[in-house]
N, C-alpha and C positions, 0 to 999 in steps of 0.2 A: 747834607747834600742829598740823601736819599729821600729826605720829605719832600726836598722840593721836585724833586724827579718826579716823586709819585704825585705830588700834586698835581705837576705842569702836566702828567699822564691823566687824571682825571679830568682837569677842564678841557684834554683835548678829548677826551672820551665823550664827555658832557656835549663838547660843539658839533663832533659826530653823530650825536644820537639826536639830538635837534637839528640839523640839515639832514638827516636821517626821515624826522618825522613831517620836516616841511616838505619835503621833495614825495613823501605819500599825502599828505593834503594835496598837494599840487594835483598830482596825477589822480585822485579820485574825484576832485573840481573839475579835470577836463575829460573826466570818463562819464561823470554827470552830464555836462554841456554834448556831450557826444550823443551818451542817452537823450535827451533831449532833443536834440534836432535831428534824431532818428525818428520819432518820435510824429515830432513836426511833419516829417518829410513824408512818412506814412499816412498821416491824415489827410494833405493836400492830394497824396496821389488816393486814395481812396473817394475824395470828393470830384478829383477828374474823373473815377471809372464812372460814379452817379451822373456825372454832366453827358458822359457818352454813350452812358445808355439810353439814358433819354432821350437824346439829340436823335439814336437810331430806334426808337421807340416812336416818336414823332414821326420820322421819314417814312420809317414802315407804314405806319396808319396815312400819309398822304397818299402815299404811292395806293396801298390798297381802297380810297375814298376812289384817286386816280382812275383805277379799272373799274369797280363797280359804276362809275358815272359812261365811262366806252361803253362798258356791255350795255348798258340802260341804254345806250343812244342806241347801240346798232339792233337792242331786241323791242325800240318801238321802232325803228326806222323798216326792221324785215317784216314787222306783224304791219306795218304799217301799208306795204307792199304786197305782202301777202306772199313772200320769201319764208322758206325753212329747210329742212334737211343741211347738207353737208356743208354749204358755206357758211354757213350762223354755226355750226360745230367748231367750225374750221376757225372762225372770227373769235368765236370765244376761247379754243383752247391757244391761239395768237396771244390774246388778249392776256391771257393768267400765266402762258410761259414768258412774255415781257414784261409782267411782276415780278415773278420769281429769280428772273435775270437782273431787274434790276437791287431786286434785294440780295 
């Protein structure tokens, strides 16, 4: 009677130690898949910072192409007239704090 105790105690020890060692497969398969789509999640947002930098790397150089074409207009239009001093200061520091506002 005592064999078979100790036996039925060993194969319940045996079924323990293997749902023991599946239930750590388990949970290191989904600390993998975790790692992983952390992983993932960081690259995509990584690729959006690059998309917005240059989205505002573009805009800035419009905006500034933007003001140097104004000042061009308004410094043949005053030589053009024969305008200068304070209002052509006036025009163009207008001109560079409405860049700077808009960036």
């Amino acid at each position: 009677m005592c064999e078979a105790t100790l036996i039925m105690a060993t194969i319940g020890a045996l079924g323990s130690g293997a749902s023991a060692i599946g239930a750590n497969k388990q949970a290191q398969a989904q600390m993998d898949a975790a790692a992983a789509s952390n992983a993932q999640q960081q690259a995509a947002l990584q690729l959006q910072q690059v998309q917005v930098n240059e989205a505002a790397s573009e805009e800035a150089r419009q905006r500034a192409a933007q003001t140097n074409r104004e000042l061009g207009k308004f410094m043949v239009a005053s030589g053009a007239s024969g305008l200068s001093g304070i209002s052509l200061e006036r025009q163009q520091a207008a001109t560079n704090i409405g860049e700077q506002l808009d960036l």
